[in-house]
KOLZAZA-361541 format. One line per 3 residues: number of its first residue (from 1); their letters; for each residue x, y, z of N, C-alpha, C. Coordinates in steps of 0.05 Angstrom, whole numbers, always signed. Atoms other than C-alpha are relative to their C-alpha. Layout:
BEGIN
NUM) A) X,Y,Z,X,Y,Z,X,Y,Z; ...;
% end
This chain:
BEGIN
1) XXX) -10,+25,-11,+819,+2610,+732,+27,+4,+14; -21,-7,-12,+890,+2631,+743,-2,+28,+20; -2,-12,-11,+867,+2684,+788,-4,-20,+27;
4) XXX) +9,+12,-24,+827,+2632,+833,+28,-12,+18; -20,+24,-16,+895,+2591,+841,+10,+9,+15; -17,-18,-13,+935,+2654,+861,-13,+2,+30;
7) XXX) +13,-10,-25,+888,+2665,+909,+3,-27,+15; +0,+34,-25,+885,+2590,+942,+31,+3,+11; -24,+2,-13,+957,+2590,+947,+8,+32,+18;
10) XXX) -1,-23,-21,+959,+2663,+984,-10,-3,+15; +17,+11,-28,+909,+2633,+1030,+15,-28,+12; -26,+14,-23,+963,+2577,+1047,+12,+6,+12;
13) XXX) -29,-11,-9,+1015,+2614,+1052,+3,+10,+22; +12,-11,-27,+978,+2654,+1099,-1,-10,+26; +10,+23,-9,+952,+2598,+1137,+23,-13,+18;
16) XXX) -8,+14,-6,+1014,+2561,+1141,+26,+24,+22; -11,-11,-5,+1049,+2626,+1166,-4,+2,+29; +22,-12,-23,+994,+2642,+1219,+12,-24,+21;
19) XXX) -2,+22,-27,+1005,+2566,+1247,+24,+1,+11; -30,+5,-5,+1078,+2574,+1245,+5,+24,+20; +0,-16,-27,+1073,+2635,+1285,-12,-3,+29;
22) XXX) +19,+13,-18,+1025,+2609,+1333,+17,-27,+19; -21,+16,-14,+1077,+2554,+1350,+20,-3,+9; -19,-20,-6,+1134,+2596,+1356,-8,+17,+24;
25) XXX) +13,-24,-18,+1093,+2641,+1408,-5,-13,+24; +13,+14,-21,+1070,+2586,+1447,+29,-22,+12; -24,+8,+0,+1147,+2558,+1449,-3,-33,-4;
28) XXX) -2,+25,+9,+1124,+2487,+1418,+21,-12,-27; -9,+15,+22,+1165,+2489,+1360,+26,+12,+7; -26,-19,-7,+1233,+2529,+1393,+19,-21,-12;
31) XXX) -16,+10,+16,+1289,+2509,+1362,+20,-12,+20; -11,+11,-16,+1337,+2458,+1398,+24,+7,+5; -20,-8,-13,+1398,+2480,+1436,+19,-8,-8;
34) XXX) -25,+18,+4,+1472,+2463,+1426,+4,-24,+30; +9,+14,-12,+1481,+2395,+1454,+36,+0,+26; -23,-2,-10,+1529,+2389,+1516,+8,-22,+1;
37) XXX) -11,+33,-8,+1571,+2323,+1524,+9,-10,+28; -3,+3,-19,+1574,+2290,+1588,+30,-4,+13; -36,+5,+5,+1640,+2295,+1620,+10,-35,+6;
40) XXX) -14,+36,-5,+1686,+2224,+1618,+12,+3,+23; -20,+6,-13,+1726,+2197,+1673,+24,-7,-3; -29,-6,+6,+1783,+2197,+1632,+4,+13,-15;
43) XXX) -6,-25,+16,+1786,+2258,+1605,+12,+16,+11; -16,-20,-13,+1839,+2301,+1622,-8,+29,+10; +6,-26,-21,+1794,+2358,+1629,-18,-5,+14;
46) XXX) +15,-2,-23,+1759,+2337,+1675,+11,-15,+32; -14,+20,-29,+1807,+2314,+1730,-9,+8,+23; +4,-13,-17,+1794,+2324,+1794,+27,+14,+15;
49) XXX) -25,-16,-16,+1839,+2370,+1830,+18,-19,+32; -11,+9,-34,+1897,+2338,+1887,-7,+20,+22; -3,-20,-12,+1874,+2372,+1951,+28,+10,+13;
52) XXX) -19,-5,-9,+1926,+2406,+1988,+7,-21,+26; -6,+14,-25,+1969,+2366,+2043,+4,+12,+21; +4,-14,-24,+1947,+2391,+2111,+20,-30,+17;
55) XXX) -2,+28,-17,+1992,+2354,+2160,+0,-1,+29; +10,+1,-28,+1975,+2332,+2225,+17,+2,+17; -18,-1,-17,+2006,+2352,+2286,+2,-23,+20;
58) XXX) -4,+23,-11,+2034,+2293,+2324,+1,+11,+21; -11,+8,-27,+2030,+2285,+2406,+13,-9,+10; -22,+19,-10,+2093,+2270,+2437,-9,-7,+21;
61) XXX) +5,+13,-28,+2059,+2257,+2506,-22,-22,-2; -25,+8,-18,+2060,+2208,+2535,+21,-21,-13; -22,+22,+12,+2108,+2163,+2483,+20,+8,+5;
64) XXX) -22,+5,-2,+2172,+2147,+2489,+11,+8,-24; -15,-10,+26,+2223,+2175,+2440,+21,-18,-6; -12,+19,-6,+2264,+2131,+2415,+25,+1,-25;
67) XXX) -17,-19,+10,+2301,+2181,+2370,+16,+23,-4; -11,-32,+4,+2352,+2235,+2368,+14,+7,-11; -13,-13,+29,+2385,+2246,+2303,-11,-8,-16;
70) XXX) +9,+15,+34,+2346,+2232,+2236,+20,+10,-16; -15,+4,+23,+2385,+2221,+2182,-20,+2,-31; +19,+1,+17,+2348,+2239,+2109,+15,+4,-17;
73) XXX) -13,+0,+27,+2378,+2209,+2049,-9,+2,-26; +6,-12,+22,+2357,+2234,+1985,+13,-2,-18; -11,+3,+28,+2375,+2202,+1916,+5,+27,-19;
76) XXX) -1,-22,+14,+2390,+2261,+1875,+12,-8,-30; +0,+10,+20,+2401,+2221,+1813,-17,-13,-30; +29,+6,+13,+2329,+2192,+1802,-8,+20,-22;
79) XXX) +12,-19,+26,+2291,+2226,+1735,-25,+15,+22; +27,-19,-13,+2226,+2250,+1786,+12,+11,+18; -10,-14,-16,+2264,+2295,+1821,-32,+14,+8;
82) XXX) +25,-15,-12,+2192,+2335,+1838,-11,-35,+8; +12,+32,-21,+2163,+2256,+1875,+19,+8,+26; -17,-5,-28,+2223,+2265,+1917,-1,+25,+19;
85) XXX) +7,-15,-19,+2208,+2328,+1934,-18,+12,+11; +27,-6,-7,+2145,+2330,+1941,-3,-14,+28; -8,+20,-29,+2149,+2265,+1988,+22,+21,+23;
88) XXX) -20,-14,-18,+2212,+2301,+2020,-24,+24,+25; +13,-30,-5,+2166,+2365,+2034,-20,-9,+24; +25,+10,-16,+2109,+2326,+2068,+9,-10,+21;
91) XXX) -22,+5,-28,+2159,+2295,+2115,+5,+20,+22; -13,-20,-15,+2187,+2356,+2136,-25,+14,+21; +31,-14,-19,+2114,+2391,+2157,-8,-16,+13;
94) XXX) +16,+10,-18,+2095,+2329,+2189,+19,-3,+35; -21,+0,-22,+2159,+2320,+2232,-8,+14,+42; +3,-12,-32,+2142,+2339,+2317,+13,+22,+1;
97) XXX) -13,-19,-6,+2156,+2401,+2335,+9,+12,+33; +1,-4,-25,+2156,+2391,+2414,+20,-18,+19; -16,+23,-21,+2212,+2341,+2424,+29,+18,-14;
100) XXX) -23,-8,-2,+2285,+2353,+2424,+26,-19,-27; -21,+15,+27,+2332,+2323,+2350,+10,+17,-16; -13,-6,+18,+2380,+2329,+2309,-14,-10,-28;
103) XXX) +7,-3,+25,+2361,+2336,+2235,+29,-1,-20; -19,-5,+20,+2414,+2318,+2176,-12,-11,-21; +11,+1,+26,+2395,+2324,+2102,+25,-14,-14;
106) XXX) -25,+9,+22,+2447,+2284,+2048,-9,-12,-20; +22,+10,+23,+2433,+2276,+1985,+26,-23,-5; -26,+30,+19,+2473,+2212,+1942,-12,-4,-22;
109) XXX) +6,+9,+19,+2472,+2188,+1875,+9,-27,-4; -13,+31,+6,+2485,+2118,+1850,+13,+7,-34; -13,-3,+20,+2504,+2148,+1782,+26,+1,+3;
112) XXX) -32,+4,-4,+2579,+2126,+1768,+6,+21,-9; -10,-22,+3,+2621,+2184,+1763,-12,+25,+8; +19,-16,-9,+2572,+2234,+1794,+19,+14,+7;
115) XXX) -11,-25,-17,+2606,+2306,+1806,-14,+8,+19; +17,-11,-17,+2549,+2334,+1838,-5,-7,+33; +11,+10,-22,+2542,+2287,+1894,+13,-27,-7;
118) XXX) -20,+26,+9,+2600,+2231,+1894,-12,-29,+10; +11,+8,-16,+2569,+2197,+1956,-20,-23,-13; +24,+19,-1,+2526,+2133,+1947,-11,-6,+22;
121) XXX) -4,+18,-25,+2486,+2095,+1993,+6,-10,+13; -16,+12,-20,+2527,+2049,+2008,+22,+6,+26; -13,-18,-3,+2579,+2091,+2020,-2,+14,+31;
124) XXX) +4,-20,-26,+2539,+2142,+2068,-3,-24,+21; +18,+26,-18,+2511,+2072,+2113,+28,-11,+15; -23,+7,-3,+2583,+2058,+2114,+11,+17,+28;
127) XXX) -11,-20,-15,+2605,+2123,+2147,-9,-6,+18; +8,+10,-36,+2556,+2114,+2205,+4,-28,+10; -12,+25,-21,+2569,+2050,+2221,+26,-10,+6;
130) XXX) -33,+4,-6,+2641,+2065,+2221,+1,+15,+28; -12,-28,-14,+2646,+2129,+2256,-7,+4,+26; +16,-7,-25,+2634,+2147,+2327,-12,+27,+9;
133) XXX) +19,-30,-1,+2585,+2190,+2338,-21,-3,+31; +10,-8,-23,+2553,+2217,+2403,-37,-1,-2; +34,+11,+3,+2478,+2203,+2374,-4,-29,-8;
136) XXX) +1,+29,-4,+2471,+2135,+2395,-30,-17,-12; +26,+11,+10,+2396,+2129,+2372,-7,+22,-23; -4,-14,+31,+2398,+2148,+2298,-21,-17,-15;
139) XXX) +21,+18,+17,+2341,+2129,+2253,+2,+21,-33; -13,-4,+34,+2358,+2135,+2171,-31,+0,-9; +28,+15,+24,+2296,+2146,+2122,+14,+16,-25;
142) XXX) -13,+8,+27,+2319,+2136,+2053,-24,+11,-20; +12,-15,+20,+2285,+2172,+1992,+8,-15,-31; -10,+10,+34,+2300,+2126,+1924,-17,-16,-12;
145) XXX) +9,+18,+15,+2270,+2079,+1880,+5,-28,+4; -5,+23,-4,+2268,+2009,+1889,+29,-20,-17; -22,+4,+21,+2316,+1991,+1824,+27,+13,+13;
148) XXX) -27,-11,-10,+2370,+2034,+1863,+11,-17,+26; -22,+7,-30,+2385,+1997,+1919,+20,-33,-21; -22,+18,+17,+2444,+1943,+1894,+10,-17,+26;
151) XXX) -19,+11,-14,+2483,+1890,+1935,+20,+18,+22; -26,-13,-17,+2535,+1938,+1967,-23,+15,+14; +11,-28,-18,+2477,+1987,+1999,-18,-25,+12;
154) XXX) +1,+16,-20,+2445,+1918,+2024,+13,-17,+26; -11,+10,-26,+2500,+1893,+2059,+16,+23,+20; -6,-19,-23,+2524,+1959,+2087,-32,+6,+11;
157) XXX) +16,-3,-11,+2446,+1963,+2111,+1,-15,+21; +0,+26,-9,+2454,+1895,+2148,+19,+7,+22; -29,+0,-14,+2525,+1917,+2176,-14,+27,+17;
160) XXX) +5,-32,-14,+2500,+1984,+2201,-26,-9,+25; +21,+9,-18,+2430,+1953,+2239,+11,-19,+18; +0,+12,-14,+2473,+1903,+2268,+30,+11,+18;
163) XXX) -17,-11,-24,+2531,+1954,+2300,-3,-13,+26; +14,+5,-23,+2539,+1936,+2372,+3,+25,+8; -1,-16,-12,+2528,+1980,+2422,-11,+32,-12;
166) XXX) +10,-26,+9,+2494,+2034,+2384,-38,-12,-11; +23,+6,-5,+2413,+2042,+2370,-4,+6,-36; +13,-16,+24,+2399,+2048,+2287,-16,-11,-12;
169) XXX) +20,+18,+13,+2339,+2036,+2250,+5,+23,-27; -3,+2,+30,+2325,+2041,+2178,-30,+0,-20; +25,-11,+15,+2261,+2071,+2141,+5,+6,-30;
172) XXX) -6,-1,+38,+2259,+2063,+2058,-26,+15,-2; +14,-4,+20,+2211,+2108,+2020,+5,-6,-24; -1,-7,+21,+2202,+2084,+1956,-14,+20,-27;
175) XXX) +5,-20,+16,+2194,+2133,+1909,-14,-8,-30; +18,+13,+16,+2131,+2120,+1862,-4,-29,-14; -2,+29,+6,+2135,+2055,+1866,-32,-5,+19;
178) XXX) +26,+11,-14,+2064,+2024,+1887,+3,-38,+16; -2,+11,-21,+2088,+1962,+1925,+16,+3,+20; -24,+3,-22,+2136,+1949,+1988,+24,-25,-8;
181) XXX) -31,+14,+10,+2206,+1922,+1976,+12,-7,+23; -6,+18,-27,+2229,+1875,+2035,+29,+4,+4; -21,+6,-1,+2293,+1864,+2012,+23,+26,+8;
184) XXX) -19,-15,-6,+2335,+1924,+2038,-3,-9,+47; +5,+10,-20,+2313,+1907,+2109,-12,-13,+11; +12,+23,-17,+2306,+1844,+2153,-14,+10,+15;
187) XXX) +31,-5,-15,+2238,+1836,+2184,+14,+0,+39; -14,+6,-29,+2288,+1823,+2255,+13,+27,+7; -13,-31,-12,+2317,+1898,+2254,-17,+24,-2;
190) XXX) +11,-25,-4,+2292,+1961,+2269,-6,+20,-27; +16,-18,+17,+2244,+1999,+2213,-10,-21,-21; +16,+12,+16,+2209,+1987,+2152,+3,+8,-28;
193) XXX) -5,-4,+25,+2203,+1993,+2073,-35,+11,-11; +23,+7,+2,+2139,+2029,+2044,+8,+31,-20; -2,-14,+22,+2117,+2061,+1977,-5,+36,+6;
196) XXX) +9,-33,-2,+2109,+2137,+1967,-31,+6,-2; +32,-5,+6,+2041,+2126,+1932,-15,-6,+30; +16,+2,-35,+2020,+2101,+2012,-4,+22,+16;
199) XXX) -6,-18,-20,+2043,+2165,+2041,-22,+25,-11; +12,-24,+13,+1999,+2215,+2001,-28,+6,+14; +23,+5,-17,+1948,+2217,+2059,+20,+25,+18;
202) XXX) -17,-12,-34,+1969,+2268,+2120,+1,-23,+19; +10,+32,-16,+1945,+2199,+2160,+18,-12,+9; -21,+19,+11,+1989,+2153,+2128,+28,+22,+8;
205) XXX) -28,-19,-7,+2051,+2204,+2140,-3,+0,+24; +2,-10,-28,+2030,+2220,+2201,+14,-28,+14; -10,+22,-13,+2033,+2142,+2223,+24,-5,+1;
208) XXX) -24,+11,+11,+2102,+2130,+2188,+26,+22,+22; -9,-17,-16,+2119,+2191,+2227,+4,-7,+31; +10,+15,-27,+2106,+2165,+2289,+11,-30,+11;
211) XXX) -13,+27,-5,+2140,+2097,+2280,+29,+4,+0; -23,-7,-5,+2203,+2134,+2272,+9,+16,+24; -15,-4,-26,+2207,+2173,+2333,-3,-9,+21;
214) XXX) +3,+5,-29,+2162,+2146,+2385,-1,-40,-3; -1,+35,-7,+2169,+2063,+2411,-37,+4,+8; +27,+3,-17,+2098,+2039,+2426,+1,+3,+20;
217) XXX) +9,+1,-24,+2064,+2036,+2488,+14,-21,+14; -4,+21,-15,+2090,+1990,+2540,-26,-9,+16; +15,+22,-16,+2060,+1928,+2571,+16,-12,+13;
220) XXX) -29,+6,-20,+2110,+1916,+2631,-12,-34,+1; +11,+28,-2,+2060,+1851,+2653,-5,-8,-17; +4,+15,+20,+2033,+1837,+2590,-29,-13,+6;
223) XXX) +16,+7,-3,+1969,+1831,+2609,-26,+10,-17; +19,-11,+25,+1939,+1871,+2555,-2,+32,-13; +13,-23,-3,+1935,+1938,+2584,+30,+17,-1;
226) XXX) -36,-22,-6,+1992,+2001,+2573,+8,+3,+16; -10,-16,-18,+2032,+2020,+2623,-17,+25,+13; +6,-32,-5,+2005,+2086,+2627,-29,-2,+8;
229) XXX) +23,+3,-2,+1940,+2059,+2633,-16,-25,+31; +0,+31,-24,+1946,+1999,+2684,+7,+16,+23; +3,+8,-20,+1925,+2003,+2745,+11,-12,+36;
232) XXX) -6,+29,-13,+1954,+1947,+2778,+25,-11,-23; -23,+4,+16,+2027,+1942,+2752,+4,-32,+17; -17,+34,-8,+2057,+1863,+2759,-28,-26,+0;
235) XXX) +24,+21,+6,+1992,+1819,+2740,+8,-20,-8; -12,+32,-1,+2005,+1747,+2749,-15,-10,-32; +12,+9,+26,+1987,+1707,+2687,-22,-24,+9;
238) XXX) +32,+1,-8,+1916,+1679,+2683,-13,+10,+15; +15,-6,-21,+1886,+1727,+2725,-22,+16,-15; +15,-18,+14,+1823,+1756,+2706,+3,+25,+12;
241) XXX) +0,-27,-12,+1825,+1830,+2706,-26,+18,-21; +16,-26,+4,+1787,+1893,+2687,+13,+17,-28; -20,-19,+14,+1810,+1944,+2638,+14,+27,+8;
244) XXX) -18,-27,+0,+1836,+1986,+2677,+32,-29,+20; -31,+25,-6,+1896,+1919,+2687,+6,-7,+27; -7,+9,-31,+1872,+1899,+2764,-25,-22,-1;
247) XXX) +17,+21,+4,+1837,+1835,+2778,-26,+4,+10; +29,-6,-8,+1771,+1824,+2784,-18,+13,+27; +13,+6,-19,+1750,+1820,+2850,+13,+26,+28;
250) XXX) -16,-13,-21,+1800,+1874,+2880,-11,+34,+8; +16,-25,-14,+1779,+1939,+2916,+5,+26,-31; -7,-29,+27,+1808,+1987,+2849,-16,-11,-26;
253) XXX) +4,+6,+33,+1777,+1946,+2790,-34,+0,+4; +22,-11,+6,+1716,+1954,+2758,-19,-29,-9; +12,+26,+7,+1665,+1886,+2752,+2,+1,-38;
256) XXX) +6,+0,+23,+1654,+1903,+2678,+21,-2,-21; -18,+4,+21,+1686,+1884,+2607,+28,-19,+20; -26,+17,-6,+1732,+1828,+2642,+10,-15,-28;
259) XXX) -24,+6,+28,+1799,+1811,+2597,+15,-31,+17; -21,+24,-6,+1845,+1743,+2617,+23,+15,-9; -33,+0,+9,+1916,+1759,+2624,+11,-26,-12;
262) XXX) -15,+25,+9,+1960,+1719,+2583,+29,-9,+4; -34,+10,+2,+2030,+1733,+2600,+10,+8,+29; -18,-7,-22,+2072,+1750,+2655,+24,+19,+4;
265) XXX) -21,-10,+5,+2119,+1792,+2670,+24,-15,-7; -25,+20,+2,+2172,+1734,+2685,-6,-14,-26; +3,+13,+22,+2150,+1700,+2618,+20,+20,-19;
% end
């Protein structure tokens, strides 16, 4: 009796060995993998990489320049010293390399007692709108944080854009700040106020670039069309014209895409 049993259970064992190999062979029973986790979107390892800033080369022809000394003031007091000079850096590569300016770097701090760099804003804004200087069309872009500008570096901004007889405008980067800050310059004087996080485009630089040295296009008549592009300079107001800025009906213009002038020169 105890032989029969030995024997049934060696014919399981068998059995259950045979099937277990049999499903192993045929890769139905393979054993399951280590499991991978999908990556998060906020997971630090999986950031995506900043690409590099390629920046675009600007065409000075045919605009008007309407600069020839930049001025580049640079807080050197701020805690992100690498923002500033990262920003700084992108400036510099996008800058024209086919027109004719002066270039001056100065750094300032607003920290009281500062050895390094005594100079504040106010201070430097001061100098030029004291001093006489032989670069009559001077355009300032500013490098600080919004929290830095104070009363004294707004009203020497104010006093300096409204010199007579001289040409200065006034460009704020703020430095990681994600909106625009109005209050250093009136919407009535020459330049503008705009964050750093805007500029992190070659694009965006490029444009900001471009508002500082060249004036738009002119529209002498005002009839829609550039200068450079018109046709038919002195277009009376209401006249239908063409796009290339000559009226309809005249031996140079073209029947198609008619525009209404709206202005006049004498207006």
């Amino acid at each position: 009796m105890m032989a029969l049993i030995r024997n049934t259970i060696t014919k399981k064992t068998l059995i259950s060995t045979l099937f277990l190999f049999v499903l192993l062979s045929t890769g139905c029973a393979s054993l399951p993998g280590p499991i991978t986790p999908m990556p998060r979107s906020d997971d630090y390892r999986h950031k995506i990489s900043v690409p590099l800033f390629k920046p675009i080369r600007i065409d000075s022809k045919p605009q008007q320049q309407k600069t020839n000394h930049l001025v580049i003031l640079s807080d050197d007091g701020i805690n992100d010293q690498n923002s500033v000079k990262q920003t700084l850096n992108h400036l510099l590569a996008t800058l024209p390399k086919t027109i004719n300016y002066k270039k001056t770097h100065v750094l300032f701090s607003e920290i009281e007692g500062a050895q390094k760099h005594p100079n504040t804003l106010a201070s430097i804004l001061n100098h030029y709108s004291s001093q006489d200087t032989n670069y009559n069309k001077t355009t300032f872009v500013i490098l600080t944080q919004w929290n830095e500008i104070n009363k004294a570096s707004i009203t020497e901004a104010e006093r300096l854009l409204t010199t007579q007889n001289k040409s200065f405008c006034l460009y704020m980067i703020g430095i990681n700040n994600i909106h625009n800050n109005k209050r250093l310059i009136a919407p009535q004087h020459c330049g503008e106020t705009v964050s750093s996080e805007s500029l992190k485009t070659p694009n965006t630089m490029a444009s900001l670039v471009k508002k500082i040295f060249f004036s738009p296009p002119k529209d002498s008549d005002g009839d829609g069309i550039y200068d450079q592009h018109d046709q038919c300079p002195g277009t009376k107001k209401e006249t239908l014209i063409t796009w290339n800025g000559c009226p309809r009906n005249s031996k140079t213009s073209n029947p198609r895409y008619l525009i209404l002038s709206s202005h006049s020169e004498t207006d």
